[in-house]
Jmol script that loads the backbone (N, CA, C; Angstrom):
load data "model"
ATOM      1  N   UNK A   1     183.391 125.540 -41.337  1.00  0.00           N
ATOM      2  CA  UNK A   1     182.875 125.113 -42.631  1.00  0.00           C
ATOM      3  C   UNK A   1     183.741 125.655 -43.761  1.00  0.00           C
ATOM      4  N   UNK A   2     184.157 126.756 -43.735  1.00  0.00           N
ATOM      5  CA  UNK A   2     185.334 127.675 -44.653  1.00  0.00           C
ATOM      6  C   UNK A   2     186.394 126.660 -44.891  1.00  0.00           C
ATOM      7  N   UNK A   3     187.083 126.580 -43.476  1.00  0.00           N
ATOM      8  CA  UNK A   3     187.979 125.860 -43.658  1.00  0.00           C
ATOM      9  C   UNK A   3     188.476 124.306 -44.257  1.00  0.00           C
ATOM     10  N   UNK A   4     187.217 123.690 -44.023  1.00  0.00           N
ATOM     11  CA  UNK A   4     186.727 122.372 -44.894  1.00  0.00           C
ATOM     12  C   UNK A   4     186.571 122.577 -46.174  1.00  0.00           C
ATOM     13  N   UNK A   5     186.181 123.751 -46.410  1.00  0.00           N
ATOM     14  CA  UNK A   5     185.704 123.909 -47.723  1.00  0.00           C
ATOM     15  C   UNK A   5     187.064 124.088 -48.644  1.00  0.00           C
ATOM     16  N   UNK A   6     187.867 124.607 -48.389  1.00  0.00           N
ATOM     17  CA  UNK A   6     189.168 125.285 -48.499  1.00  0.00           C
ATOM     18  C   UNK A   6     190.182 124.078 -48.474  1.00  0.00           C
ATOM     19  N   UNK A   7     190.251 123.080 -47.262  1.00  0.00           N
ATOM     20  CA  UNK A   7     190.837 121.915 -47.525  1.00  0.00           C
ATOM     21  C   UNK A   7     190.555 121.431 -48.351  1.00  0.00           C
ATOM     22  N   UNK A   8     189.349 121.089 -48.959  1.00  0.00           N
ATOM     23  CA  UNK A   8     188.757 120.068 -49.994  1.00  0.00           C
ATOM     24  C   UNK A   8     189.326 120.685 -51.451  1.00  0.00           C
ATOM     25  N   UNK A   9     188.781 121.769 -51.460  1.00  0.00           N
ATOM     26  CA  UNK A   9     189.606 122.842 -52.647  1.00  0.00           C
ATOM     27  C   UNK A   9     191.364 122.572 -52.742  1.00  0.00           C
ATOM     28  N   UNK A  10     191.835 122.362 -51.937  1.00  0.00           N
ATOM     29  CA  UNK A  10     193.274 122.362 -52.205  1.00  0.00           C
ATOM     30  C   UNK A  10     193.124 121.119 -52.354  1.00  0.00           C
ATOM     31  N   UNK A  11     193.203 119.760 -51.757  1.00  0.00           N
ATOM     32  CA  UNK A  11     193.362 118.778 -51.874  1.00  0.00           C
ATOM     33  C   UNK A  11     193.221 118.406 -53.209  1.00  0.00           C
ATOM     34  N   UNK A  12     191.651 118.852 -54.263  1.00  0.00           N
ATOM     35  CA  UNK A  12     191.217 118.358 -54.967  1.00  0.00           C
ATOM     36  C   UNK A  12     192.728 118.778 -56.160  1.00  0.00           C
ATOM     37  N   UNK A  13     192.859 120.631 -55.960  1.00  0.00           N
ATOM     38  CA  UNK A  13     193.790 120.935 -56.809  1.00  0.00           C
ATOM     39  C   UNK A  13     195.300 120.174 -56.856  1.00  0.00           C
ATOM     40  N   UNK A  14     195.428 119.531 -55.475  1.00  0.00           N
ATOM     41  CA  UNK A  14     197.295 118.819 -55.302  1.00  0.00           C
ATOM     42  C   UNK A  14     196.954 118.008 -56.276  1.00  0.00           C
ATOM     43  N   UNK A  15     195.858 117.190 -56.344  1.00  0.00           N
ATOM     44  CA  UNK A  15     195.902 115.909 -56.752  1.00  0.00           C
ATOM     45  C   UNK A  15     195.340 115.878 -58.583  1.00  0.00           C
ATOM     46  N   UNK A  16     194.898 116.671 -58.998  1.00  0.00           N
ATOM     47  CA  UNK A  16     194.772 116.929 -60.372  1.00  0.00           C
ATOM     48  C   UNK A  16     196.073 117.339 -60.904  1.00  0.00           C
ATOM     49  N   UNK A  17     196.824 118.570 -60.566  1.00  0.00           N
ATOM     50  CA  UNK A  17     197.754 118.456 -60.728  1.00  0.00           C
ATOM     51  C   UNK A  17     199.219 117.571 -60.571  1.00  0.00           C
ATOM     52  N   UNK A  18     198.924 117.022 -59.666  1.00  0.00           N
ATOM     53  CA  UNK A  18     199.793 115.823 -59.599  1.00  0.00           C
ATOM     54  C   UNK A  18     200.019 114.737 -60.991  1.00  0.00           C
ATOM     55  N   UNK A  19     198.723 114.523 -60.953  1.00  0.00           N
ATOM     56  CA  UNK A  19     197.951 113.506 -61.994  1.00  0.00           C
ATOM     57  C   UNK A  19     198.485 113.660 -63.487  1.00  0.00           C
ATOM     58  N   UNK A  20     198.099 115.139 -63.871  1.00  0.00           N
ATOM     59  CA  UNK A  20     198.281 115.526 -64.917  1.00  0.00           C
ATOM     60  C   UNK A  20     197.200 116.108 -65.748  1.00  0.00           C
ATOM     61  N   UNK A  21     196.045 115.927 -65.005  1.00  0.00           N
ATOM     62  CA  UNK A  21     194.563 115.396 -66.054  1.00  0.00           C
ATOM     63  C   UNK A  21     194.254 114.422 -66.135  1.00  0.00           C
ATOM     64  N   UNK A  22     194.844 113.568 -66.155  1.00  0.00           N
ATOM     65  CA  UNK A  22     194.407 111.931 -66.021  1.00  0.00           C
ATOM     66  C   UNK A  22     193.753 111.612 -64.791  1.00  0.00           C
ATOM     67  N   UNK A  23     192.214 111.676 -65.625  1.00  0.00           N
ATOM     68  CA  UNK A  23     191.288 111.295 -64.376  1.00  0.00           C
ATOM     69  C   UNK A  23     191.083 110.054 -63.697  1.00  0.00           C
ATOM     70  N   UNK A  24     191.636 109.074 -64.116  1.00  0.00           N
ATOM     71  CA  UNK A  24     192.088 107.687 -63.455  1.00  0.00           C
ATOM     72  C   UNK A  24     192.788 107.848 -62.359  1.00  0.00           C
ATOM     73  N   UNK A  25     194.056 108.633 -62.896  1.00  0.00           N
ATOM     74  CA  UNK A  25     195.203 108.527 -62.237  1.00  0.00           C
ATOM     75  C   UNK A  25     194.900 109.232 -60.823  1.00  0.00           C
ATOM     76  N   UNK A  26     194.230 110.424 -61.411  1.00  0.00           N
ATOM     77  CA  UNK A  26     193.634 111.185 -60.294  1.00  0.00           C
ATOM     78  C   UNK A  26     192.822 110.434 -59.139  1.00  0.00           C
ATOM     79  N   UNK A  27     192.194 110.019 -59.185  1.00  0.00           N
ATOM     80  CA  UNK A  27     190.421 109.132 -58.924  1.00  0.00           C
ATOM     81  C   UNK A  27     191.933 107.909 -57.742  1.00  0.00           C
ATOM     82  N   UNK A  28     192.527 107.499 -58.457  1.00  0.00           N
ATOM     83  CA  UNK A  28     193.852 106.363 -57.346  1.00  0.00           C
ATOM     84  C   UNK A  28     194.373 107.584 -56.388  1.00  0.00           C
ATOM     85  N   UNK A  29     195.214 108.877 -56.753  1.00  0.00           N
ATOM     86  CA  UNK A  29     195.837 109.309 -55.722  1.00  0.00           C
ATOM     87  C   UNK A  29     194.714 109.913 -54.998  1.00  0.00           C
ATOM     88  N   UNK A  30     193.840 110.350 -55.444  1.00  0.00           N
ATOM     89  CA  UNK A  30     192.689 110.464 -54.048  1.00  0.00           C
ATOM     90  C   UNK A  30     192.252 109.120 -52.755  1.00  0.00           C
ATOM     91  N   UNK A  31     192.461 108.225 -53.563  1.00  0.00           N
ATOM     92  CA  UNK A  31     192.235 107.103 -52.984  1.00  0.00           C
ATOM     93  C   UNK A  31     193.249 106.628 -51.751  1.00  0.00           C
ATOM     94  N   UNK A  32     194.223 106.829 -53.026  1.00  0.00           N
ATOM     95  CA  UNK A  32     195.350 106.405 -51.828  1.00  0.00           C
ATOM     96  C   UNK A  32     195.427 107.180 -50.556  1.00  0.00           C
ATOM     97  N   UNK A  33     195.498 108.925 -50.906  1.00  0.00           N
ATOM     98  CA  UNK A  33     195.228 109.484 -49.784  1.00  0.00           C
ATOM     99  C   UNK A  33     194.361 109.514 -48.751  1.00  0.00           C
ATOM    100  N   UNK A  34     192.845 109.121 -48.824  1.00  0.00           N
ATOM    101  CA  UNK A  34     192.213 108.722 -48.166  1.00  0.00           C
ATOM    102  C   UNK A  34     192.795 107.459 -47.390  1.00  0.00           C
ATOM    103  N   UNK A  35     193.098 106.046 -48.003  1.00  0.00           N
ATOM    104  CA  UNK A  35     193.641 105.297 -47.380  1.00  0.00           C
ATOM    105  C   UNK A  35     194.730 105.581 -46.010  1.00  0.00           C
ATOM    106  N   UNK A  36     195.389 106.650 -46.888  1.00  0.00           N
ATOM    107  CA  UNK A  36     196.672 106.847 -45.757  1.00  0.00           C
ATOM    108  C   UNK A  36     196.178 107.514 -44.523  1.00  0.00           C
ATOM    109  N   UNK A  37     195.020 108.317 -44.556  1.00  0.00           N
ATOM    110  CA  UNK A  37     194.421 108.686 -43.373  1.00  0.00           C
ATOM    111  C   UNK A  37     193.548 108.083 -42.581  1.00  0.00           C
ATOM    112  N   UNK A  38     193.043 107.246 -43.774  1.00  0.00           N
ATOM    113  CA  UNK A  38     192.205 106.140 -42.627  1.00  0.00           C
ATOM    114  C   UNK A  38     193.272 105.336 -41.257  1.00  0.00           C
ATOM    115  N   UNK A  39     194.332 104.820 -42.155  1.00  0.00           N
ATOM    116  CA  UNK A  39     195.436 104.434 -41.390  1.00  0.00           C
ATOM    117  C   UNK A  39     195.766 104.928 -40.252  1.00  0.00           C
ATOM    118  N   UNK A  40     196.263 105.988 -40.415  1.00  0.00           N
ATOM    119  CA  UNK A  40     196.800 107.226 -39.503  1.00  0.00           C
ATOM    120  C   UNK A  40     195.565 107.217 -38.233  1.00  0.00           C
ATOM    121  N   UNK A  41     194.317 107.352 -39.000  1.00  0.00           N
ATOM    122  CA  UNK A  41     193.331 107.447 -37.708  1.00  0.00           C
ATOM    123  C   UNK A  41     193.343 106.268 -36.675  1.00  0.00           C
ATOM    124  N   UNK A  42     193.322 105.443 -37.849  1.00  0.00           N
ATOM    125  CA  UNK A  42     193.118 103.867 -36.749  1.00  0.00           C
ATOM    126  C   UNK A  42     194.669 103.611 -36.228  1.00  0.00           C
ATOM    127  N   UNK A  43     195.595 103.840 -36.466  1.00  0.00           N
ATOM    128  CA  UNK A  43     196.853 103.724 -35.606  1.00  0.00           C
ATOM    129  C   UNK A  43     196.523 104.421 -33.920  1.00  0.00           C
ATOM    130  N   UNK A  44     196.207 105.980 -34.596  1.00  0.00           N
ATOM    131  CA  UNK A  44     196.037 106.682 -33.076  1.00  0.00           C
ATOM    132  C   UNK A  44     194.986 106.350 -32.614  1.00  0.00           C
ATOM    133  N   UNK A  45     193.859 105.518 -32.916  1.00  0.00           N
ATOM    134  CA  UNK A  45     193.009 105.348 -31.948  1.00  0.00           C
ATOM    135  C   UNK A  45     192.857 103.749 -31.751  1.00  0.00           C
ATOM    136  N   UNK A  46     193.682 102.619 -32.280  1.00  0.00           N
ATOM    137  CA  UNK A  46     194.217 101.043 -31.632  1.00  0.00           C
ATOM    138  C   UNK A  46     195.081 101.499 -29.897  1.00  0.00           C
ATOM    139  N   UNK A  47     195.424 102.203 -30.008  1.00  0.00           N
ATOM    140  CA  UNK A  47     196.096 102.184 -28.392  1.00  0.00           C
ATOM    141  C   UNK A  47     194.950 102.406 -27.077  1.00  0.00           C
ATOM    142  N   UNK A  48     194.031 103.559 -27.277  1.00  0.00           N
ATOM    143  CA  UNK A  48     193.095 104.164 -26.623  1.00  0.00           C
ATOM    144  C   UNK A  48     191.572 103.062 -26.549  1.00  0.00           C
ATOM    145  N   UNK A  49     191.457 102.828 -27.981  1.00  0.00           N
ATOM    146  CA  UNK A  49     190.438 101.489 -28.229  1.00  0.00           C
ATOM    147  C   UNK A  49     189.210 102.852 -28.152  1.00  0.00           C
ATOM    148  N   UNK A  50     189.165 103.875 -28.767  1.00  0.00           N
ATOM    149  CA  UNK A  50     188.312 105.137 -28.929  1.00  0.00           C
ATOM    150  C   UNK A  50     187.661 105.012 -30.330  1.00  0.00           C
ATOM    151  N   UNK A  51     186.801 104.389 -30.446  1.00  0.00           N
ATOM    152  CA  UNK A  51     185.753 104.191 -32.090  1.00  0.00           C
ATOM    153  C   UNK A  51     186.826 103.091 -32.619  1.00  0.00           C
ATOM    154  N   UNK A  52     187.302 102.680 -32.229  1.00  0.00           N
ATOM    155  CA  UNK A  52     188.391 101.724 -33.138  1.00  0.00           C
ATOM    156  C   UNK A  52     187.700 100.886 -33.775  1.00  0.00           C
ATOM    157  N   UNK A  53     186.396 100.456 -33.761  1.00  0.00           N
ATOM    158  CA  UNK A  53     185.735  99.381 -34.300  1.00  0.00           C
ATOM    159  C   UNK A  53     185.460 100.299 -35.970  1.00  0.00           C
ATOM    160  N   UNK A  54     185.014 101.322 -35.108  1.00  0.00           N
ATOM    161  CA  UNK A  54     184.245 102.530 -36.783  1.00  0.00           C
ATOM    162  C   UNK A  54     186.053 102.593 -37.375  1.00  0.00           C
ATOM    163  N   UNK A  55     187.049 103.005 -36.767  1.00  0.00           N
ATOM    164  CA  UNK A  55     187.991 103.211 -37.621  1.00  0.00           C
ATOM    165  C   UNK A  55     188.527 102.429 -38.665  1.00  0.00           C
ATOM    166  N   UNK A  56     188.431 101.307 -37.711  1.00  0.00           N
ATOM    167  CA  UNK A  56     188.866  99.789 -38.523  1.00  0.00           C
ATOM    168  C   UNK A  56     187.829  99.849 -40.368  1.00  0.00           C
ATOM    169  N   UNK A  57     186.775  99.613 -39.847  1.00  0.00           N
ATOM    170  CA  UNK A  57     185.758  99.479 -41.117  1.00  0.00           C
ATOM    171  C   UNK A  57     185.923 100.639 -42.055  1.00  0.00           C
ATOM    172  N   UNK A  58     186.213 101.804 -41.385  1.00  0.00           N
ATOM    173  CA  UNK A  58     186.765 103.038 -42.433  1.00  0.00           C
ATOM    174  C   UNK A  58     187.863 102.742 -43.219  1.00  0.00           C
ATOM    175  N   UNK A  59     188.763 101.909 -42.525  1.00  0.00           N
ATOM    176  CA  UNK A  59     189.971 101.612 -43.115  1.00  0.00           C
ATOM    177  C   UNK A  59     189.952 100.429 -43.888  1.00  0.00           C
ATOM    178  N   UNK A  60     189.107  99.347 -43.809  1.00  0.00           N
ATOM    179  CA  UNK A  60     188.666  98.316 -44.550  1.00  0.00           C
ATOM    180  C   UNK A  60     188.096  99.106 -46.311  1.00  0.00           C
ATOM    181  N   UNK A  61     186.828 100.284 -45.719  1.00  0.00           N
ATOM    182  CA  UNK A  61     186.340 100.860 -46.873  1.00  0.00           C
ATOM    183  C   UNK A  61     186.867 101.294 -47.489  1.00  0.00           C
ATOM    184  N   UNK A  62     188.434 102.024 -47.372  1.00  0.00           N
ATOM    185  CA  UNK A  62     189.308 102.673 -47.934  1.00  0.00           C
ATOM    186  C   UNK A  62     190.336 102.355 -49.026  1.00  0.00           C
ATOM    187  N   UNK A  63     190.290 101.015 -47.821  1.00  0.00           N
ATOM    188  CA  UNK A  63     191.235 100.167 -49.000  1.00  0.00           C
ATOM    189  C   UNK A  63     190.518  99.411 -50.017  1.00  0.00           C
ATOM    190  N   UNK A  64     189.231  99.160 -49.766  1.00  0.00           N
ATOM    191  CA  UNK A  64     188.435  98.703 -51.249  1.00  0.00           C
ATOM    192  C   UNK A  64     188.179  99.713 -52.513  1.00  0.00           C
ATOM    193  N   UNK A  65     187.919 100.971 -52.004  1.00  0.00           N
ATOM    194  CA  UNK A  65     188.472 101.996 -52.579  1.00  0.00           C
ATOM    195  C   UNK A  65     189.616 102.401 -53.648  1.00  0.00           C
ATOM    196  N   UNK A  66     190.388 102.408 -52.529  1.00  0.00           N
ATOM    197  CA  UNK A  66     191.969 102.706 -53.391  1.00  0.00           C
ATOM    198  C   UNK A  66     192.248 101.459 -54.611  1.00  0.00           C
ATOM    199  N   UNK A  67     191.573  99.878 -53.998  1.00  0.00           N
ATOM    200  CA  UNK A  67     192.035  99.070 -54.700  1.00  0.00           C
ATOM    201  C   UNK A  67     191.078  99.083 -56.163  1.00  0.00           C
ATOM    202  N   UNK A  68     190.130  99.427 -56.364  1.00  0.00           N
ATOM    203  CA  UNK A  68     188.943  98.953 -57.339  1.00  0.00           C
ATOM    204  C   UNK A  68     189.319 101.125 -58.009  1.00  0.00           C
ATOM    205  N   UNK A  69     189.870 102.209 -57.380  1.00  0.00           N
ATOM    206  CA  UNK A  69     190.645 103.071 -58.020  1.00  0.00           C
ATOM    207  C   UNK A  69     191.898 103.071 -59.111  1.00  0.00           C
ATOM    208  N   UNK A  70     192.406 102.204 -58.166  1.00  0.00           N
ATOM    209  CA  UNK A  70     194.227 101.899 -58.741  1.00  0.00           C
ATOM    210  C   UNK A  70     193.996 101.078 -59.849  1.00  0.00           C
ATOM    211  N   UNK A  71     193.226  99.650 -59.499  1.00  0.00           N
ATOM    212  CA  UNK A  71     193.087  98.522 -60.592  1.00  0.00           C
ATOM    213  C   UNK A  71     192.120  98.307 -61.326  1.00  0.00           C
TER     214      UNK A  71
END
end "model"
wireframe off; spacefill off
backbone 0.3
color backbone group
């Protein structure tokens, strides 16, 4: 739980700082990053066919996300 907690804490800090303060800007590179892991998940689990159905729809949700973030 520490350690989640601690990821989330850094993550939140890469990406504010990244940003600038710009909470838009911010609110997209969270997005995007999520996206890129949804990806990543459903790549490694299309070969195995292991939740691939849940990954897929994660990755569907992600990208509605990132897109209604970004635009």
């Amino acid at each position: 739980m520490v350690a989640v907690s601690a990821t989330v804490v850094n993550k939140t800090g890469i990406i504010v700082s990244i940003a600038g303060g710009d909470k838009k800007k911010a609110q997209c590179i969270g997005a995007v990053m999520e996206l890129s892991a949804s990806a990543v998940i459903t790549a490694v689990s299309a070969p195995t066919g292991v939740l691939l159905v849940l990954s897929v729809a994660s990755l569907a949700a992600s990208s509605v996300n990132a897109y209604n973030s970004c635009f």
